[in-house]
C-alpha positions as CSV (number, residue, x, y, z in Angstrom):
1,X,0.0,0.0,0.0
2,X,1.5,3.4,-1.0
3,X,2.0,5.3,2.5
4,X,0.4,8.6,2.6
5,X,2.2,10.7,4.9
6,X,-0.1,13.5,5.2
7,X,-2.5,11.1,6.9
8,X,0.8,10.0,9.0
9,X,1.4,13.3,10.4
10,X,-2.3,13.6,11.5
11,X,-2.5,10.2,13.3
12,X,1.0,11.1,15.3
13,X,-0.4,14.9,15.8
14,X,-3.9,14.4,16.1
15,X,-6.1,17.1,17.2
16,X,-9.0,14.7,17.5
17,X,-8.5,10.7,19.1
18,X,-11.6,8.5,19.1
19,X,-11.0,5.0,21.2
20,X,-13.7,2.5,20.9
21,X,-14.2,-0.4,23.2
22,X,-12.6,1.2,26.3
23,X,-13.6,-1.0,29.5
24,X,-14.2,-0.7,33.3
25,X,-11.9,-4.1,33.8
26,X,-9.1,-2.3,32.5
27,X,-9.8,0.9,34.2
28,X,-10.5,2.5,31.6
29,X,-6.7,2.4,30.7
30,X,-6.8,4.2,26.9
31,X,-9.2,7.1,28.1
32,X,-6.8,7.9,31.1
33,X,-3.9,7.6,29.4
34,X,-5.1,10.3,27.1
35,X,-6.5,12.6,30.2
36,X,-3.9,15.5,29.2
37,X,-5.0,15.2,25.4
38,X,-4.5,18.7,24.3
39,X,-7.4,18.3,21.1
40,X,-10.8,16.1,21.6
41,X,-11.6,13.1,23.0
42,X,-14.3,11.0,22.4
43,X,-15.5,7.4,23.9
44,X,-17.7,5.0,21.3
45,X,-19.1,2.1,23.9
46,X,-22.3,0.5,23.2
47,X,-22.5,-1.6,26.9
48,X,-24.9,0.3,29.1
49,X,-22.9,-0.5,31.9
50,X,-19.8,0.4,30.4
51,X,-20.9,4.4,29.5
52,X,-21.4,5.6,33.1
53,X,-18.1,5.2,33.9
54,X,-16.8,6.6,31.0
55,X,-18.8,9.5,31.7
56,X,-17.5,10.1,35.3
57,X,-14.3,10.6,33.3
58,X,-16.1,13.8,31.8
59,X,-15.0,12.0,28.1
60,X,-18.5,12.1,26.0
61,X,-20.0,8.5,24.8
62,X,-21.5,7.5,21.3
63,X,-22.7,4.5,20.6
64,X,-21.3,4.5,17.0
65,X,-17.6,6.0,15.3
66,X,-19.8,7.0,12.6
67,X,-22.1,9.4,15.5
68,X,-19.3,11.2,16.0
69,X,-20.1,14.8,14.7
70,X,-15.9,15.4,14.6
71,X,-13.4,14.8,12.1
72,X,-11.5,11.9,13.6
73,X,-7.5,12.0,13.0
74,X,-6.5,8.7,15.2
75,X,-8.5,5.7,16.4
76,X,-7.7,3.4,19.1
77,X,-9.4,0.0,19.0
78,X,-9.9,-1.9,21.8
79,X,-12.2,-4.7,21.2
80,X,-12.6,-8.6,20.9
81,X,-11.4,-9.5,17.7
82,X,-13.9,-10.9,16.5
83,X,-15.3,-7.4,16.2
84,X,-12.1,-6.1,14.9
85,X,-13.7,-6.0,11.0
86,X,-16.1,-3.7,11.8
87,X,-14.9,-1.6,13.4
88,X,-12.1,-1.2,11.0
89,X,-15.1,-0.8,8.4
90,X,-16.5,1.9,10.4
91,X,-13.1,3.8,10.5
92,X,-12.7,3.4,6.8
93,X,-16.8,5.2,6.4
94,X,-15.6,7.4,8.6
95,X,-12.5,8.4,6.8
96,X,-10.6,8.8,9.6
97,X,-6.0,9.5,9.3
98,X,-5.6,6.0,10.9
99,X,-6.6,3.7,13.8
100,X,-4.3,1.7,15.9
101,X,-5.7,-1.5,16.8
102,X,-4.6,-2.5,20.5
103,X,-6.3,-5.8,19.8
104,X,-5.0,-9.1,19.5
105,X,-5.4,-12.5,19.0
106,X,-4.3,-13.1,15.4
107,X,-1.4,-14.6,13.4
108,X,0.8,-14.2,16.1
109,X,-1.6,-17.0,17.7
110,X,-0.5,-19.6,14.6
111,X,-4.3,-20.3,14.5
112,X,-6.7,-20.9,11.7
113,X,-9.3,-18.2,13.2
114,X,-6.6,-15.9,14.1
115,X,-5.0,-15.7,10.6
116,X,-8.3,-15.7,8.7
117,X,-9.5,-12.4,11.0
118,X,-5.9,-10.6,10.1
119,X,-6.0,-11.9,6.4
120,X,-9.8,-10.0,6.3
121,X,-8.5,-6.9,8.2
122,X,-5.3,-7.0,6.1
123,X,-7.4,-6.9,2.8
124,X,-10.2,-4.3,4.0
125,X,-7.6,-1.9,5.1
126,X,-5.6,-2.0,1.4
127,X,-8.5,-2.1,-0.5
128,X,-9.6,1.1,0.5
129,X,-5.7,2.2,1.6
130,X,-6.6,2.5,5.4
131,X,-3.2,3.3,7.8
132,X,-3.9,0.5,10.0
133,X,-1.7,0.7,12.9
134,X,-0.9,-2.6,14.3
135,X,-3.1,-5.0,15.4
136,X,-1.5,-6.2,18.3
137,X,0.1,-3.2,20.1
138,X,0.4,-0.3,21.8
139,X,0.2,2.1,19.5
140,X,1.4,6.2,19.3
141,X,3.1,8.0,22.1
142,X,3.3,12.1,21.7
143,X,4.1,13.0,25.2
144,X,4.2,16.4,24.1
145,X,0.5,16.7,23.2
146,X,-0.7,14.2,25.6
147,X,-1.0,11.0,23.1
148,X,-0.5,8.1,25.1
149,X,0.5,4.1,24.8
150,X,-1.8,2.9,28.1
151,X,-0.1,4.5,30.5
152,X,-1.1,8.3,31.4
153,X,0.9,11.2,30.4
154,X,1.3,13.4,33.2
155,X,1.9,16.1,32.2
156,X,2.7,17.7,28.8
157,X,6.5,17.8,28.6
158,X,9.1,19.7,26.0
159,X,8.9,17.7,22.8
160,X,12.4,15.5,23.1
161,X,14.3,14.7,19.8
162,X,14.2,10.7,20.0
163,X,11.8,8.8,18.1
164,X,11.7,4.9,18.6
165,X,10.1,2.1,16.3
166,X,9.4,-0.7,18.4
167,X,7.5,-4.0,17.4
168,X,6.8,-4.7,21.2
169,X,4.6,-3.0,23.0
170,X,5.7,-3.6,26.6
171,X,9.4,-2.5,24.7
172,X,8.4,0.4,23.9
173,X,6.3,1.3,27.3
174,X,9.5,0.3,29.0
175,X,11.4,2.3,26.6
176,X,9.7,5.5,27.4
177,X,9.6,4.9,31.0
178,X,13.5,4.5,31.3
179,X,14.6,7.0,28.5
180,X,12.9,9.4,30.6
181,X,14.0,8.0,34.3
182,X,18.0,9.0,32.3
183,X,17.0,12.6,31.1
184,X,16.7,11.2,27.4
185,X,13.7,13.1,25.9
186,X,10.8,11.6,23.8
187,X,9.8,13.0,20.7
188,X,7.2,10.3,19.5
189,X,7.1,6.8,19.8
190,X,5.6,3.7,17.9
191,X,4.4,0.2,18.9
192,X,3.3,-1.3,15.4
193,X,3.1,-5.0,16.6
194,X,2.0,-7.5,13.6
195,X,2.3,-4.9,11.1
196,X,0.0,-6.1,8.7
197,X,-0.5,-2.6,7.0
198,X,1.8,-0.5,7.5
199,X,5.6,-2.2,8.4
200,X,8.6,-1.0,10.0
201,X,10.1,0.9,6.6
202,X,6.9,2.9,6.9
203,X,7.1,4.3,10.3
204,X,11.0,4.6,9.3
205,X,10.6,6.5,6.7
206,X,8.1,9.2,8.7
207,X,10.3,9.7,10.8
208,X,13.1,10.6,8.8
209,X,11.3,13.4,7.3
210,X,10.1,14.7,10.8
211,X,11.9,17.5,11.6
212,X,11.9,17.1,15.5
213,X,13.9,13.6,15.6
214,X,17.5,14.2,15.3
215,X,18.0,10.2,16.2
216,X,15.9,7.3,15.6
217,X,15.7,3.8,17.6
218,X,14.3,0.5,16.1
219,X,13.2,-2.4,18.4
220,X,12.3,-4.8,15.7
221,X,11.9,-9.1,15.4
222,X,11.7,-9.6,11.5
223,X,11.4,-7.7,8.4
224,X,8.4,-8.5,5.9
225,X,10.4,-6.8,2.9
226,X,13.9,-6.9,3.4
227,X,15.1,-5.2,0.3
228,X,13.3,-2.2,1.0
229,X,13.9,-2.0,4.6
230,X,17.9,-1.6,3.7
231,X,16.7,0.5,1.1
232,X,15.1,2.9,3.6
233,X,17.4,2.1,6.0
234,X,20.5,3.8,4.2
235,X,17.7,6.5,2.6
236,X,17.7,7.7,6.5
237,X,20.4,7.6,8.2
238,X,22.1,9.4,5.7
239,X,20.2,12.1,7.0
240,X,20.4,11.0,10.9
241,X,21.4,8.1,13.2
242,X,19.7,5.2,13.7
243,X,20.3,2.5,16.2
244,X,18.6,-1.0,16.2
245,X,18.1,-3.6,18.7
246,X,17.5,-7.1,17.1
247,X,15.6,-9.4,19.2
248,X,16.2,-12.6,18.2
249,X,19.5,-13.7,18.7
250,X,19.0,-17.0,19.5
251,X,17.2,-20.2,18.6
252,X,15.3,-19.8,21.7
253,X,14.3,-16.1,20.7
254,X,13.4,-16.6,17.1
255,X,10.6,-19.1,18.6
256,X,9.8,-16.7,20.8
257,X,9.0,-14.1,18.4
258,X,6.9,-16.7,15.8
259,X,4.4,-16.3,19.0
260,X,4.9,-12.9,19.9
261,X,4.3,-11.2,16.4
262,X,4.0,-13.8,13.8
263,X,7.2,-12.3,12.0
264,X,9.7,-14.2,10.3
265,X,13.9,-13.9,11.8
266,X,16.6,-13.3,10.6
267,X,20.0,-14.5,11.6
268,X,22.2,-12.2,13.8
269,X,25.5,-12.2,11.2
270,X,23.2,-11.7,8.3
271,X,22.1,-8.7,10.2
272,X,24.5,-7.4,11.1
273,X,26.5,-6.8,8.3
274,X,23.7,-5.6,6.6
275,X,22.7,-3.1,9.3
276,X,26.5,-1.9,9.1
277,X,26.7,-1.6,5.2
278,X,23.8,0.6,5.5
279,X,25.2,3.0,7.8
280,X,23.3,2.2,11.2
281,X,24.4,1.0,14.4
282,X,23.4,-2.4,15.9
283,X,22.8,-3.1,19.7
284,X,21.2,-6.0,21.7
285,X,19.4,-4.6,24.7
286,X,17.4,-1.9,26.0
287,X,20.2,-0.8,28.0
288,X,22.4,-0.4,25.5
289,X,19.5,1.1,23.4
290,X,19.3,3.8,25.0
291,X,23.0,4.5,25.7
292,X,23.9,4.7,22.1
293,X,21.2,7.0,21.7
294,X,22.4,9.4,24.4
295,X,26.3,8.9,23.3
296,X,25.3,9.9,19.7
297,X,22.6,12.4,20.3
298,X,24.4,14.7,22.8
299,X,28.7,14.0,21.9
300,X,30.3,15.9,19.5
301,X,31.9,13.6,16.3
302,X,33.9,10.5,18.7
303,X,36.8,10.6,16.0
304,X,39.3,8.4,18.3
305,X,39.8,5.9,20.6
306,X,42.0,7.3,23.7
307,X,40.4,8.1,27.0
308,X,41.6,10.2,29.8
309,X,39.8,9.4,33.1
310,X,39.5,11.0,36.3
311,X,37.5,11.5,39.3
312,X,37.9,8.2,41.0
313,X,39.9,6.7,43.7
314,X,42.9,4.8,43.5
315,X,41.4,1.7,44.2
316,X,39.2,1.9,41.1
317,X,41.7,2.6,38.5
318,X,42.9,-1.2,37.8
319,X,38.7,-1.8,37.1
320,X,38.0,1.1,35.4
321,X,41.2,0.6,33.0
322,X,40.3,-3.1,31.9
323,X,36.7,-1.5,31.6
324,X,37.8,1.0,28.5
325,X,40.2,-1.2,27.2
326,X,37.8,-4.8,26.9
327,X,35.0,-1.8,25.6
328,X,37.7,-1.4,22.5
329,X,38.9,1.8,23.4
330,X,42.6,2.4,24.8
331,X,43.4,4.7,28.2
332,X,46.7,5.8,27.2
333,X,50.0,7.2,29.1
334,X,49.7,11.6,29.1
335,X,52.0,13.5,27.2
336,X,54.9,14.7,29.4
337,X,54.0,18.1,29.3
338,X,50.6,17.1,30.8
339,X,53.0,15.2,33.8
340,X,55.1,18.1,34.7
341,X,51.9,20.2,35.0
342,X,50.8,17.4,37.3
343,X,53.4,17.3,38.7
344,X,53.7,21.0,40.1
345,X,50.3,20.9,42.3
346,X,49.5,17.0,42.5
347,X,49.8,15.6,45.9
348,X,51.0,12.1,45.4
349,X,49.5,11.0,49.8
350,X,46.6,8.2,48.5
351,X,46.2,9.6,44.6
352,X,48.5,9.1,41.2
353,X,48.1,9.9,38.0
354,X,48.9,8.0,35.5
355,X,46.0,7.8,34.0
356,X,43.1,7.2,35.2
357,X,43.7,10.0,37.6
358,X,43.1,9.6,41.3
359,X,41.8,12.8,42.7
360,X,41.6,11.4,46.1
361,X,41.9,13.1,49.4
362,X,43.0,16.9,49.0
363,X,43.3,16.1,44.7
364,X,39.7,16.6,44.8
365,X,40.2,20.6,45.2
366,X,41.8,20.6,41.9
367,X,39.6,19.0,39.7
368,X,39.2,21.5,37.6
369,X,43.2,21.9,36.6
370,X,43.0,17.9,36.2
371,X,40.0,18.1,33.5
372,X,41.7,20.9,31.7
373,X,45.3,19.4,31.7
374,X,43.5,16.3,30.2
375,X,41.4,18.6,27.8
376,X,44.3,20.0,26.1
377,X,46.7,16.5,26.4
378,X,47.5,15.4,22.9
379,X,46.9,11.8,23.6
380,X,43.6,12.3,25.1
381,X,40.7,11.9,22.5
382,X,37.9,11.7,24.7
383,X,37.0,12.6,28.8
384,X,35.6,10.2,31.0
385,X,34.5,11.5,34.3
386,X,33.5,10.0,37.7
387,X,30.6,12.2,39.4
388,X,28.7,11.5,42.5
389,X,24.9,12.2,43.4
390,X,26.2,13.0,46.9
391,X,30.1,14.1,47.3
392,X,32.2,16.1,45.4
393,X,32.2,16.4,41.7
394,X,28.6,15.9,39.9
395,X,26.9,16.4,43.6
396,X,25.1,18.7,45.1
397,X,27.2,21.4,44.2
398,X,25.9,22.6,41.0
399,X,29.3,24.7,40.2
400,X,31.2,22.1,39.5
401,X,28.1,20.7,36.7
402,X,28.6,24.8,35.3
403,X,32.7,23.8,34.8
404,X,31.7,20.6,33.2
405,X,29.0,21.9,30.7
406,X,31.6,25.0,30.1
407,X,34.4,22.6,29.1
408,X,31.9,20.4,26.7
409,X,30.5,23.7,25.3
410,X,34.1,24.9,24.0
411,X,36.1,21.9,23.4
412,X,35.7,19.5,20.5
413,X,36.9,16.7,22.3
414,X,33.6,15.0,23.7
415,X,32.7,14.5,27.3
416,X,31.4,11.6,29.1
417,X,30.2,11.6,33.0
418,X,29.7,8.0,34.9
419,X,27.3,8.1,37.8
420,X,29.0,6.5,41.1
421,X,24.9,5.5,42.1
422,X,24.1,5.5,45.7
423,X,21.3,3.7,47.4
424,X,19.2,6.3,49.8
425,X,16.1,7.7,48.2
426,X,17.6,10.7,48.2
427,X,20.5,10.2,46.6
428,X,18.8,8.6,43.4
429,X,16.5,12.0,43.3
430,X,19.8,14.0,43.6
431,X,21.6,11.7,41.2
432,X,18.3,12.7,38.6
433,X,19.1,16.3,38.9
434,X,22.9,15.7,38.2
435,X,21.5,13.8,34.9
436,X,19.0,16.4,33.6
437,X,22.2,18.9,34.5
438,X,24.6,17.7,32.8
439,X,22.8,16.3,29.8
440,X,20.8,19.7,29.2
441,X,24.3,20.9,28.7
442,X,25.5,18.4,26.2
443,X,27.2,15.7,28.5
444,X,25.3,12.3,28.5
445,X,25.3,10.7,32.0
446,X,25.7,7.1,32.0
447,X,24.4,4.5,35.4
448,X,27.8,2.6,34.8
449,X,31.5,2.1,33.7
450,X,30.5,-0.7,31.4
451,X,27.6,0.9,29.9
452,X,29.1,4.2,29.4
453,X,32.7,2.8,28.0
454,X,30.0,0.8,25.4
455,X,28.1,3.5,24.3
456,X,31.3,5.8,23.9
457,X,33.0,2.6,21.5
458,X,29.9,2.6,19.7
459,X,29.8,6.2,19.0
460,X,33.6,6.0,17.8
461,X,32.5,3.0,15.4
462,X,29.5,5.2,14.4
463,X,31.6,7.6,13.0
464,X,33.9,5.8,12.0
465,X,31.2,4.2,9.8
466,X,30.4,8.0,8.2
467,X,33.4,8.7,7.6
C-alpha cells in the first residue's frame, strides 16, 4: 500500500482521538492515558454499563464512530477480535487519518481463526488504503501533546528529539519509562506489533522526514520486505542516526517471536553486516538502546579511541582501565608536558596519575586543573569523568556541573560523566538532577563504567562508519 504521509502526520499529531471499546476491567486504561489530550476526545461504547463510567471521566460517549459529529484523525481499537472488522469498516466510512488496533489475537496465535481475521482486516484496510496501525500493540506515544500508549501522560512535557520504532509493545512502554527516568527526551514513539499494514520501513521512513527527531531507535523481530527495509534504511540515516536492537538472537528467541508477532527472523551475522553496510548501528538490549542513543545524540563527532579518566579513587583505577580497554577503546599514558603540570600541584598521599587520575583526598580541590590538563593533552581523545549524586564532583554542588558543561560547550573533544549511584532515596532524586544537568548541557550521563565505556566505542565505530 503506498504510504500517505499527510494522513501519518495527523494520526502522530492528532487534534481529535476516538478510542472505541474502552472497559471498566481495564480501568478505563486508553481514556486515562489520554487525560492531558491537548485536542478532543471521544469514547464510542455501546454496553450500558460500560458508558457511566466513561462519563464520570467527563469524556463524551457515542454509541457509534460514525455518531461522532468530529473529524477523527487517530482511532484506538480496543475490542474482541472478532469485532475487529467492523470496526475497522467503520473507521474506513468514517475516513478517519488512521486507527491503531490494540487488539490481539491473530497470526501471532499460529491459528486458523486468528490468521483468517488478520487476512480479512489485512485486505479491507488496502482495498480502500486505510493506515492500520498494528493490530496487536500499543500504539502512538506524543508525550508532548498528551498522546499516550496505556499509560497516562502526566503532564505535557518539551517535545524530546528521539523517536523509537518498536515491534513490542511492553518494549516500547518500558522504553519510554527508562529514557525518561535517564533525562533522554521523547519526541514520538511507535508500537506497530503485527504490522499487517503498514511495516517497520513505513514508520521509518516518517520519521526521517520529521523535523523534530534528530536520532531514531528500532526495536524490531523480522522484516516483511527486506530489500526495502535496507533501502530505507541507508535513505535515512544518511540524514540522521539510527540504532537498532534485534531481538532474536537465539534459537530460543526466534521461537519466541513466531508467538509474539508472527514475523519471520533473521540471523544475527546476516544482520548485522547488513545493518552496518547501510550506515546504522546495531545493539542488543534496552540498555544499551538507549545509551547509544544518548552517546550519539548529545557528543560531538567521537573521532578516536583514547580516553583520559578521572574523578575516582585509587582503588578503582585497575577496574575502570580493563573496563575501557575490553569496551575497545585504549586509556593511554599523558603527554609529558601534561605530567610536569601534574606534577607541580599533585599531591601524590593516596592519589596518582597516570591515567586514570586519582583525585583522592586533597586532589579533589583541583579537579578543575585535572580536567583541563587532560582537555588539552594530545593523547587524550575523549574525557571520561567519575561524578557523584552525593560528594564532590557531579553532587550537590551545581558549580562544579557549570565547569563541566563550560568545558563540553568549547572543546571538540567530547565529554562523558559516569554516575558513582548510591542507594538512599535521596541520593537517586539527587543523582536525577545531576542527569537532567549535565545532559541539558550536552554531556550524557551514564548509570555505569561498562555501559558508558560501550556506548562511547559505539559512537567511535559510528563515526567511524560516516566517515
Amino acid at each position: 500500500m503506498q504510504v500517505d504521509f499527510n494522513k501519518l502526520e495527523r494520526a502522530f499529531n492528532p487534534k481529535s482521538i476516538a478510542i472505541v471499546g474502552d472497559k471498566k476491567e481495564s480501568n478505563y486504561m486508553w481514556l486515562r492515558s489520554h487525560s492531558n489530550f491537548k485536542g478532543n476526545l471521544y469514547s464510542v461504547q455501546v454496553a450500558p454499563e460500560e458508558i457511566e463510567g466513561i462519563k464520570a471521566l467527563g469524556v463524551e460517549n457515542y454509541t457509534s464512530l460514525l455518531d461522532i459529529p468530529d473529524t477523527i484523525d487517530l482511532v484506538i481499537v480496543a475490542v474482541p477480535r472478532a469485532v475487529a472488522p467492523r470496526i475497522l469498516e467503520d473507521c474506513i466510512r468514517k475516513e478517519a487519518a488512521a486507527a491503531h488496533f490494540f487488539t490481539a489475537g491473530f497470526s501471532e496465535t499460529d491459528t486458523r481463526e486468528g490468521m483468517e481475521l488478520e487476512r480479512t482486516l489485512t485486505e479491507m484496510a488496502e482495498r480502500s488504503s486505510f493506515h492500520l496501525v498494528g493490530p496487536n500493540c500499543m500504539g502512538i506515544f506524543n508525550p508532548s501533546i498528551g498522546v499516550g500508549q496505556g499509560m497516562r501522560v502526566e503532564s505535557n512535557p518539551p517535545a524530546g528529539q528521539v523517536g523509537l520504532i518498536s515491534q513490542s509493545g511492553t518494549h516500547a512502554v518500558t522504553f519510554n519509562r527508562e529514557a525518561s527516568l535517564q533525562g533522554l527526551r521523547i519526541n514520538k514513539t511507535v508500537s506497530f506489533g503485527n504490522g499487517i499494514v503498514l511495516d517497520s520501513p513505513d514508520y521509518l521512513e516518517y520519521f526521517g522526514r520529521d523535523p523534530g527527531i534528530r536520532i531514531i531507535g528500532m526495536y524490531l523481530e523480522g522484516i516483511k520486505d527486506g530489500r526495502r527495509f535496507l533501502k530505507v534504511l541507508k535513505e535515512v540515516s544518511a540524514l540522521k542516526p539510527v540504532v537498532i536492537w534485534k531481538g532474536g538472537r537465539t534459537e530460543e528467541g526466534d521461537r519466541a517471536i513466531a508467538s509474539h508477532t508472527g514475523s519471520l527472523a533473521i540471523t544475527q551475522s546476516v544482520w548485522d553486516a547488513a545493518v552496518k553496510q547501510h550506515g546504522a548501528v546495531s545493539v542488543s538490549s534496552l540498555g544499551e538502546l538507549i545509551d547509544v542513543l544518548k552517546a550519539i545524540l548529545y557528543l560531538p563527532p567521537v573521532r578516536g579511541d583514547g580516553v583520559g579518566i578521572t574523578g575516582v579513587s585509587g582503588g578503582q583505577s585497575v577496574a575502570i582501565a580493563d573496563t575501557f580497554a575490553e569496551a575497545g577503546l585504549r586509556v593511554p599514558t599523558l603527554t609529558r608536558k601534561s605530567y610536569d603540570e601534574l606534577a607541580s600541584f599533585y599531591s601524590l598521599i593516596g592519589g596518582g596519575y597516570r591515567n586514570p587520575i586519582d583525585t583522592a583526598n586533597q586532589n579533589r580541590r583541583e579537579i578543575r586543573r585535572i580536567i583541563e590538563i587532560l582537555e588539552r593533552d594530545d593523547n587524550i581523545d575523549n574525557l571520561a569523568l567519575l561524578v557523584s549524586s552525593r560528594f564532590g564532583p557531579g553532587g550537590p554542588d551545581n558549580n562544579f556541573n557549570k565547569l563541566l558543561v563550560d568545558i563540553r560547550q568549547r572543546s571538540e573533544k567530547p565529554l562523558i560523566a559516569v554516575l558513582a549511584w548510591a542507594f538512599s532515596p535521596e541520593d537517586v532524586e539527587q543523582a536525577g538532577v545531576t542527569i537532567n544537568s549535565l545532559q541539558e548541557g550536552g554531556i550524557p550521563v551514564f548509570i555505569s563504567l561498562e555501559r558508558g565505556a560501550f556506548a562511547l566505542k559505539k559512537a567511535l565505530d559510528y563515526y567511524r562508519l560516516k566517515n
